[in-house]
VOMARSE-54262 format. One record per residue (C-alpha): residue in three letters; x, y, z. Coordinates in steps of 0.001 Angstrom, whole numbers, padded with zeros to 6 digits, always signed. Last residue first. Example, Ala and Ser with C-alpha at 12.3 -4.5 7.8 and 13.67 -1.06 7.14 Angstrom:
SER+013670-001060+007140 ALA+012300-004500+007800 
***
This chain:
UNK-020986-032807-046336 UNK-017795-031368-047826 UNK-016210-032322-045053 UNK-016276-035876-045979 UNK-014152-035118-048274 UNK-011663-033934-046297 UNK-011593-036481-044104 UNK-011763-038912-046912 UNK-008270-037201-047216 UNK-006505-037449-043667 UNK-008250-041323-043295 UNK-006412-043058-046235 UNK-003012-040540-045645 UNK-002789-042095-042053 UNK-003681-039734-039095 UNK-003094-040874-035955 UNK+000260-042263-037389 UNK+002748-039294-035765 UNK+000958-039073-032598 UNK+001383-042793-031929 UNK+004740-042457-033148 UNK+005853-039607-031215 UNK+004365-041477-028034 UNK+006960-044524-028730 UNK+010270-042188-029427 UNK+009256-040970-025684 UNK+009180-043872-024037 UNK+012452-045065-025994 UNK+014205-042194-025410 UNK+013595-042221-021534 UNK+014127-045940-021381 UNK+017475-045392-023596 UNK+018866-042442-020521 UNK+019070-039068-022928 UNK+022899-038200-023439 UNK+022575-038185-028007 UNK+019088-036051-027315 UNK+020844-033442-025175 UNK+023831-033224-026936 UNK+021804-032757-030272 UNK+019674-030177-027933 UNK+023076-028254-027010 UNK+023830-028038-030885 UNK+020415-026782-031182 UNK+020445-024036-028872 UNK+024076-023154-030377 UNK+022356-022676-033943 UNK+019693-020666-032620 UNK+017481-019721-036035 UNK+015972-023311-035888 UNK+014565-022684-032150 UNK+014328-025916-030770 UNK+012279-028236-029413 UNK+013133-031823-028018 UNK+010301-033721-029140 UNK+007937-035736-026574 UNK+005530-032855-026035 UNK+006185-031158-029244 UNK+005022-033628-031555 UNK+001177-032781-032384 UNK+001717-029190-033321 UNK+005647-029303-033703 UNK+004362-031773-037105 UNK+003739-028315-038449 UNK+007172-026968-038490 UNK+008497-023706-037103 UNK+008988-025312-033669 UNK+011623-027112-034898 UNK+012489-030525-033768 UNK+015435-032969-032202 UNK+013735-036175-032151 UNK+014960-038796-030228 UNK+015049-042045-031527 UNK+013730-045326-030580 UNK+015538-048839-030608 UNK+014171-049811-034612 UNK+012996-046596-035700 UNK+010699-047088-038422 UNK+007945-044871-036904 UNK+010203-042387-034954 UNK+011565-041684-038805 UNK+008282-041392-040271 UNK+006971-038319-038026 UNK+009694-036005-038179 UNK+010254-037026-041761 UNK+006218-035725-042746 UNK+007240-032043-042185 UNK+003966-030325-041460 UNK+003587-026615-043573 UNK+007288-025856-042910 UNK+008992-023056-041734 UNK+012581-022636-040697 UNK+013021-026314-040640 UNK+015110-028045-038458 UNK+014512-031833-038409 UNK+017209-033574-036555 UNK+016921-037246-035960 UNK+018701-038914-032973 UNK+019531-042545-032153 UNK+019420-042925-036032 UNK+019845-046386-036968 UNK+016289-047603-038482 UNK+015538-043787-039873 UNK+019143-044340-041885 UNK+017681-047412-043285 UNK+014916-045772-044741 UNK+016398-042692-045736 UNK+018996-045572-048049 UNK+015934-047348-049470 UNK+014800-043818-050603 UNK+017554-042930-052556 UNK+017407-039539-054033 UNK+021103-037811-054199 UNK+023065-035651-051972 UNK+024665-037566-049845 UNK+026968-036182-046300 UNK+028685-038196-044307 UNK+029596-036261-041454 UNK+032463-037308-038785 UNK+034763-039696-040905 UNK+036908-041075-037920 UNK+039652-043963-038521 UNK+042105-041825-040178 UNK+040594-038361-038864 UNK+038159-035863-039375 UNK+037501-032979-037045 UNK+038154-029517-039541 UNK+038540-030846-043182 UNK+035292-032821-042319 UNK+033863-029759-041041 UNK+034542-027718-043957 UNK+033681-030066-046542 UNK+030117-030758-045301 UNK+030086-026563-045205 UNK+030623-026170-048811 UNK+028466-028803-050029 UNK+025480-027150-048058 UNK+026510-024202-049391 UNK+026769-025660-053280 UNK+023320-026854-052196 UNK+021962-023317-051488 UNK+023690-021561-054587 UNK+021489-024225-056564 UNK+018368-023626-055053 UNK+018722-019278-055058 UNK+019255-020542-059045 UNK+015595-022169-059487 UNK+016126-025083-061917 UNK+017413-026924-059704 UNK+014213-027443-057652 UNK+015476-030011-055451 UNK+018424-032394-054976 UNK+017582-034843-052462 UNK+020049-034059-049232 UNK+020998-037023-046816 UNK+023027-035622-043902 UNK+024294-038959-041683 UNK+025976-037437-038741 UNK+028699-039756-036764 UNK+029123-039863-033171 UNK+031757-041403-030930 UNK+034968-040041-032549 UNK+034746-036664-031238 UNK+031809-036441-028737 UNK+034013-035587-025698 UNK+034989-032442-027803 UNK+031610-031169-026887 UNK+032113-027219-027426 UNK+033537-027973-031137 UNK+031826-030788-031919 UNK+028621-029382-031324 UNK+029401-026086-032905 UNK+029892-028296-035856 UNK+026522-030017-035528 UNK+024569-026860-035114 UNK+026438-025070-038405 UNK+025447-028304-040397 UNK+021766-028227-039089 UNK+021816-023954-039862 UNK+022758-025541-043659 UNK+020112-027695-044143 UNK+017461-025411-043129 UNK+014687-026782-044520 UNK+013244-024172-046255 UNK+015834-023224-048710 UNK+015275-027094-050256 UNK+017632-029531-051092 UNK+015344-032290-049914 UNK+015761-033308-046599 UNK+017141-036441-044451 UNK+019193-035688-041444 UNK+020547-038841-038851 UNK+022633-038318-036099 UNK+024474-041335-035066 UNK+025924-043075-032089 UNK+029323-044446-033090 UNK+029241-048448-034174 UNK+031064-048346-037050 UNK+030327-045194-039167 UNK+030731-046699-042996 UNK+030292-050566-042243 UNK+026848-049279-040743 UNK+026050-047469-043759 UNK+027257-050475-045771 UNK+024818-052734-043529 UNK+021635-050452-043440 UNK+021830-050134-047274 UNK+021525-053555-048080 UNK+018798-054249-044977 UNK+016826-051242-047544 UNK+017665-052921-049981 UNK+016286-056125-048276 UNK+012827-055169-047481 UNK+011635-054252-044002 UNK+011736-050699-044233 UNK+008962-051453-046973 UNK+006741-053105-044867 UNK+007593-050488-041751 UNK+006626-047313-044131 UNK+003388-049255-045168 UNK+001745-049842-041938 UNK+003098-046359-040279 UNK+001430-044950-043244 UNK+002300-041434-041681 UNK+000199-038309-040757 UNK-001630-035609-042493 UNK-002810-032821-039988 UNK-005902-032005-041197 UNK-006852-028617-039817 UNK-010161-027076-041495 UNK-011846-024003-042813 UNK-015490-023979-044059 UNK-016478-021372-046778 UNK-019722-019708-046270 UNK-021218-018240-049237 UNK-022834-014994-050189 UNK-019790-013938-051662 UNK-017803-013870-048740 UNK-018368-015682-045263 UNK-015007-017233-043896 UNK-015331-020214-041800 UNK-012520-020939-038963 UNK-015644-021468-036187 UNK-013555-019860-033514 UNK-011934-017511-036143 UNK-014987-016415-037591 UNK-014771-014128-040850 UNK-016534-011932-042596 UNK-014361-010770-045495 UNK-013015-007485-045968 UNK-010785-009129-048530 UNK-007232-007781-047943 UNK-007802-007886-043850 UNK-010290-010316-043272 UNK-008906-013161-046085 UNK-005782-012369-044663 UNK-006667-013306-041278 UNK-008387-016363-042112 UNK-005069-017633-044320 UNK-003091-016866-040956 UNK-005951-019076-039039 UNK-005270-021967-041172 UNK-001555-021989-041041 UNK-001401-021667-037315 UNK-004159-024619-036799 UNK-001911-026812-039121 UNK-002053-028739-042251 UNK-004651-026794-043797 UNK-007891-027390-045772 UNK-010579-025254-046994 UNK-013831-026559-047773 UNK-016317-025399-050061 UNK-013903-024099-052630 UNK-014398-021271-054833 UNK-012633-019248-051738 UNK-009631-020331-052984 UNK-009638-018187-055812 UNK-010836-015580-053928 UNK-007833-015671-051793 UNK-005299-015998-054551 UNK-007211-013462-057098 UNK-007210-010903-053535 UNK-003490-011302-053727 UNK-002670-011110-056877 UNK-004226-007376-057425 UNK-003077-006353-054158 UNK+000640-007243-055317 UNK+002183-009654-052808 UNK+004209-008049-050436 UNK+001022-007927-048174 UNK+001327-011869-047634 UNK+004260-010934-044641 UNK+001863-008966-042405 UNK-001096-010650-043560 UNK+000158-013757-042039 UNK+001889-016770-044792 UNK+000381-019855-044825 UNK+002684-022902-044571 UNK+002590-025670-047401 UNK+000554-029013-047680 UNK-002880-026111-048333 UNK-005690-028243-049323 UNK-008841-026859-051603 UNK-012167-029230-051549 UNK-015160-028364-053975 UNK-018134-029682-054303 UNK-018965-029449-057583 UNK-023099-028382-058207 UNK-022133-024710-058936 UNK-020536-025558-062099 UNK-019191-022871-064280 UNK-018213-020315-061972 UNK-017499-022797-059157 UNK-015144-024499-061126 UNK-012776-021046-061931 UNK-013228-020298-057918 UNK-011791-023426-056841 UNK-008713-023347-059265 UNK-006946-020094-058817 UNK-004816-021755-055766 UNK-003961-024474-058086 UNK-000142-024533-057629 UNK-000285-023481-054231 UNK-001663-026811-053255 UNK-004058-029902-053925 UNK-007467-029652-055425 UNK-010165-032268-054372 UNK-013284-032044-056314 UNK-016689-034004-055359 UNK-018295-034591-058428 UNK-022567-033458-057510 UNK-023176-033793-061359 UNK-020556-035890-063248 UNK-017243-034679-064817 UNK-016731-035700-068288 UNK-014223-032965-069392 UNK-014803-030103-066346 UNK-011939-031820-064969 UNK-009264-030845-068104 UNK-010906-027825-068312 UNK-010483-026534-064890 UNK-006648-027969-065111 UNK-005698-025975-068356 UNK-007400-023277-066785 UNK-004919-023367-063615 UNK-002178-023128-066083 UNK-004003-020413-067647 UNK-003481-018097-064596 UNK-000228-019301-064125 UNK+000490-018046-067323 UNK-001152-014668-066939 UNK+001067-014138-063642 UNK+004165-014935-065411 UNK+003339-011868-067851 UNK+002824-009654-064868 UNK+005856-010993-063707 UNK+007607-009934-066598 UNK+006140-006374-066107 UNK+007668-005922-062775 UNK+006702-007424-059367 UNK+010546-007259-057795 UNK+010648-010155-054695 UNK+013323-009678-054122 UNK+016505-007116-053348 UNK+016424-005673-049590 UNK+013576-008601-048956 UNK+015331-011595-048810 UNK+012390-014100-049391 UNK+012339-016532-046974 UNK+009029-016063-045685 UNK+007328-020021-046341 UNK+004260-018777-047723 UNK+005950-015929-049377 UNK+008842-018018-051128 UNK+006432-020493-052271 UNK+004416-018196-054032 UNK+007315-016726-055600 UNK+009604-018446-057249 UNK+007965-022261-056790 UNK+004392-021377-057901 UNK+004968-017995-059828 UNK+008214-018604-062478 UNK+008657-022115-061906 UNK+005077-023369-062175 UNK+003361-021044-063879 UNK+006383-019305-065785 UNK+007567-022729-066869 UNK+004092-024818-067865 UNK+003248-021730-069920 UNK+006714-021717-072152 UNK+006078-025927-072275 UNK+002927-025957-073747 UNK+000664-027789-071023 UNK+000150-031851-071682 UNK-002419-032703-069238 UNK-002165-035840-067948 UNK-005806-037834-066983 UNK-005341-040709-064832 UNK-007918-043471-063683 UNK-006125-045811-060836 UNK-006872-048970-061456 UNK-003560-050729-061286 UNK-002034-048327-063708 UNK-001560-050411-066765 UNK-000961-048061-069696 UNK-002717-047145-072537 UNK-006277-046515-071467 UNK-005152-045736-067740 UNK-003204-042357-069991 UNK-006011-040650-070230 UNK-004714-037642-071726 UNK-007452-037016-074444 UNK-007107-040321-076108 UNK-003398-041416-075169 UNK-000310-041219-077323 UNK+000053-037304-076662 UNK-000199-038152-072516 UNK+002646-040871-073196 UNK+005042-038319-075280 UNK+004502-035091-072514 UNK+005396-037806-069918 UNK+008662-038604-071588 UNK+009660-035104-072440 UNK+008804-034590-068473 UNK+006003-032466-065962 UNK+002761-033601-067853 UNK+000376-032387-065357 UNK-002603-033791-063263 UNK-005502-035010-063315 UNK-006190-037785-060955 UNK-010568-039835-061595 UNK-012171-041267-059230 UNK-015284-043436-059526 UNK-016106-045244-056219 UNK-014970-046501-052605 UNK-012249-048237-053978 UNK-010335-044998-055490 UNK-010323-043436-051965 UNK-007955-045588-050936 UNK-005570-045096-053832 UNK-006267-041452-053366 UNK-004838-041691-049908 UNK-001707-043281-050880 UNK-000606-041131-053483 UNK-001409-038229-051523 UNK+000592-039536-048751 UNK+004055-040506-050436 UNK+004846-042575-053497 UNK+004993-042318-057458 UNK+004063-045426-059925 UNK+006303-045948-062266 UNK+006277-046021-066643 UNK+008409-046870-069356 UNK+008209-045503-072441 UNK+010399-047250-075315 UNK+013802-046087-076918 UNK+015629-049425-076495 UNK+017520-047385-073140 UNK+014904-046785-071540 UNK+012356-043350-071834 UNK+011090-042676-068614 UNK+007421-041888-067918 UNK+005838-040459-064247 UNK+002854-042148-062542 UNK+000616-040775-059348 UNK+000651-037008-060606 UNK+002553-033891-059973 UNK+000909-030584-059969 UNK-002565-031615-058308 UNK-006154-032514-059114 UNK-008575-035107-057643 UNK-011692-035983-059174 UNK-014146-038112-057016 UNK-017449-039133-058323 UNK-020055-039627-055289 UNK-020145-043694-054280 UNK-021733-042420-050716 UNK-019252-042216-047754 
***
């Protein structure tokens, strides 16, 4: 790859601020794939993160730096950052108010339809936020930009994006990636036309679309046909509109198998491994690890397990579940009801099967990574259950720190089910007593069977580390 500019631009950035307890910033550097793969990208030239100001504490380190950059004032390892600091009332209608209320809810369908989505006046007004909350990003990588920058815009949040570059600088090369599902025409319809042919054109700025999944992409073709008119070629996946020709592609982001089994091998994460093991003996365990989020299916996983205990009393006793929930998105109430349900249910089946000497769910909902890490190590099964997910990188990292092999009990409604479903055991994630009978399945499978198995998973699951998955996409754009 040539030493082309590279300016990325997403929601949340690489760093977030704190403010300790003297009253000074303090500053850490954020994980996960993107994260990873920009880092890597960063040594093959000049690269450049914008992104947003999402705390008090961020909005008072991107105000103390010249024009955002906050690498000028703080020591980010050479990573070049610009934060943009959004006024607040824009910042919450784009990203609470449009991104997570309601584009979120159509790509993933979980909207209950009989009373929501309502497109109303005050969404209207929403809608003109998130439209400058995308302009606040354009301008922000316009600043300084070279000639020929290639662009790399991540998610829903920036759908508007691609186009607003393109209109002012036809030399960008523009990349657009998708890390959620993409709703089919039949479902994206509910969407106003207006904001649905601004999404899809706004996209279409982009050179190169990408997707995290071959269903995901071709739904996003098929709308683009049917609400656009476009020209489109589903065995090539490009879309022809505007007197362009957009390129569509699957890059199914994978795990830092290097980087997950470095860190699983620290001693928090040993720390955690021992008190969880002090907590459920030496009972076969089902391990869960989410974030609080409608999408997952948290709740359907609870029912499954309980229905498990109930038709497979042999089980009582001998198998524990570890649920670990990160709270998510409380500021949207359908998230809050959700994890008071989740509560709710944890309670219930304790109350129903527990014992003295038996605790038969142990349930966490709090953010502690070393703790997922050391629950991946243990788990003889792992149950990921989504009702729709763009890839779901958890089915793929647990296998890879696994210390005996797990079996994975999966959805068929996430992406990962794609490259995974050979060696997973599939489920339905609507059929609670299909996947109580798969947790049976999985928890009975012979070890050389589950250990075969858990070892194919993880060669699918790291095929594509985050490094490779996004110079992928920029090498796409040619």
């Amino acid at each position: 790859m040539d030493k082309a500019q590279i300016l990325v631009a997403s929601n949340r950035g690489p760093v977030s601020y704190s403010v300790d307890d003297a009253g000074a910033l303090t500053h850490r550097r954020g994980g996960g794939g993107l994260v990873s793969g920009l880092s890597a990208a960063a040594e093959h030239g000049d690269t450049l993160w914008v992104c947003a100001a999402l705390s008090d504490a961020d909005r008072t380190a991107a105000a103390q730096a010249p024009e955002g950059r906050i690498d000028r004032t703080t020591d980010l390892g050479g990573l070049r950052v610009t934060m943009i600091d959004i006024p607040q009332d824009v910042f919450d209608n784009a990203y609470t108010g449009v991104a997570n209320s309601t584009l979120w809810f159509v790509q993933h369908m979980l909207y209950e339809t009989p009373s929501k989505p309502v497109f109303d006046a005050a969404f209207q007004r929403r809608w003109e936020d998130y439209r400058a909350y995308n302009a606040a990003f354009a301008e922000a990588l316009l600043t300084g930009s070279a000639e020929n920058a290639r662009v790399a815009v991540q998610d829903y949040h920036l759908a508007l994006l691609p186009r607003m570059l393109r209109g002012r600088r036809p030399d960008l090369r523009i990349a657009h990636f998708s890390h959620t599902p993409w709703a089919p025409p039949e479902y994206f319809r509910m969407l106003p036309s207006g904001v649905r042919r601004e999404l899809l054109e706004g996209m279409l700025g982009a050179d190169h679309l990408g997707f995290l999944s071959a269903r995901w992409a071709d739904a996003f073709l098929r709308c683009c046909a049917e609400f656009l008119r476009a020209d489109v070629d589903l065995a090539r996946r490009t879309v022809e509109y505007g007197g362009r020709i957009i390129g569509v592609g699957v890059h199914p982001l994978g795990a830092d198998a290097d980087g997950l089994r470095q860190r699983a091998a620290q001693p928090d994460v040993a720390e955690r491994a021992a008190a969880l093991r002090e907590r459920v003996g030496d009972r076969r365990l089902i391990v869960r690890v989410d974030r609080t989020e409608l999408s997952k299916n948290i709740v359907r996983g609870l029912e499954a397990y309980r229905e498990l205990l109930r038709t497979r009393p042999e089980w009582h006793g001998r198998v524990a579940h570890l649920a670990f929930a990160y709270p998510s998105r409380t500021d949207v109430p359908e998230y809050r009801e959700y994890t008071e349900e989740i509560r709710r249910l944890a309670k219930e089946i304790g109350d129903e099967f527990g014992t003295a000497d038996w605790t038969p769910l142990l349930l966490e909902v709090n953010d502690d990574f070393p703790r997922s890490l050391a629950a991946f190590t243990m788990a003889d099964v792992l149950l990921v259950n989504p009702v729709r997910d763009g890839m779901n990188l958890v089915a793929k990292e647990g296998p890879v720190v696994s210390r005996d092999g797990c079996a994975l009990v999966l959805s068929t409604e996430a992406g990962a089910a794609d490259e995974l479903s050979d060696d997973a055991l599939m489920v339905n994630p609507f059929d609670v007593g299909e996947t109580a009978e798969a947790l049976h399945t999985a928890l009975t499978l012979p070890e050389a069977e589950r250990s075969a198995r858990c070892d194919r998973l993880v060669e699918r699951a790291s095929a594509l580390p985050p490094e490779r998955w996004f110079t992928d996409q920029l090498r796409a754009l040619g």
